[in-house]
C-alpha positions in Angstrom: 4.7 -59.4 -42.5 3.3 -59.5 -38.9 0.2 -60.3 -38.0 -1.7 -58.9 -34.9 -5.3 -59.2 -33.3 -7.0 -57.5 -31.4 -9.1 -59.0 -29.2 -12.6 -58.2 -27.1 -12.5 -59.5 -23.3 -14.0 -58.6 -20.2 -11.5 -57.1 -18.5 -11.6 -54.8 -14.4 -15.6 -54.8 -14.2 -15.8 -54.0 -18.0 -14.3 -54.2 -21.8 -11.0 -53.9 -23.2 -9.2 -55.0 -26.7 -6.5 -57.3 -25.7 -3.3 -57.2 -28.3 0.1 -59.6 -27.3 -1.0 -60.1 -23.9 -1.5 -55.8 -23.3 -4.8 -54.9 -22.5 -6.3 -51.4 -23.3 -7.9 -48.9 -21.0 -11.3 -50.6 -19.9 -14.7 -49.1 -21.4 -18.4 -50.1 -20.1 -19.3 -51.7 -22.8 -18.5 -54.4 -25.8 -19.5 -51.9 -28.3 -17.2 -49.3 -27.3 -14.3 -51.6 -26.8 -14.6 -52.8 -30.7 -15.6 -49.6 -31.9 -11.9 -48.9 -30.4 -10.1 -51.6 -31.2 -11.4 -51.6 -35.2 -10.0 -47.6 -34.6 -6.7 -48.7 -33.4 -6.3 -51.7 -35.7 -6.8 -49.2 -38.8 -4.1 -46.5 -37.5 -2.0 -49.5 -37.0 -2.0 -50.1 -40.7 -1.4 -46.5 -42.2 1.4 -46.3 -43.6 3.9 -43.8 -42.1 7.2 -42.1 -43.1 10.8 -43.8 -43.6 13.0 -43.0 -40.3 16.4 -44.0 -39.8 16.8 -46.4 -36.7 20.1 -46.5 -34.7 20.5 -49.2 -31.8 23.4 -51.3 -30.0 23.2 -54.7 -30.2 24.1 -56.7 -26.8 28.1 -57.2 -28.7 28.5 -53.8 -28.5 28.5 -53.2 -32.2 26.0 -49.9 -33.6 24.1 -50.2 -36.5 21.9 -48.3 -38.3 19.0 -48.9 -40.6 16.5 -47.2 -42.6 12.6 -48.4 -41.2 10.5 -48.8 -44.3 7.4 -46.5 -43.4 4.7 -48.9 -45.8 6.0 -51.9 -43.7 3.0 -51.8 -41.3 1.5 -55.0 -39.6 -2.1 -56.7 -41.2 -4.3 -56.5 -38.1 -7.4 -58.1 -37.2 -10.2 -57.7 -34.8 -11.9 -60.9 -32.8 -14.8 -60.4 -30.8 
């Protein structure tokens, strides 16, 4: 299972929730950067529907897959 955090920074005159080295839109304060980041975290986690994948690996060779839709990422929030 994957992990990811989010995490609060200062970030172009303001706050943002940092995730894997991507930074969110910025908002004016640390409270309103959480508040989104605990929002985004959660959605994160919900569950979603199976969907069939199809991709080419760099060989050449197609495969398909089915995506498991309760495979969702635990997610944290660091302030």
């Amino acid at each position: 299972m994957t992990d990811i955090t989010y995490e609060i920074v200062e970030h172009d005159g303001g706050w943002a929730y940092k995730a894997q080295g991507v930074f969110s839109e910025t908002f004016k304060t640390h409270d309103q950067a959480l508040t989104a980041a605990k929002r985004v975290a959660a959605e994160q986690e919900r569950p979603g529907d199976d969907t069939g994948i199809v991709y080419e690996t760099a060989d050449g060779k197609w495969h398909e897959e089915l995506s498991d839709g309760e495979d969702r990422p635990h997610t944290h929030v660091k302030e």
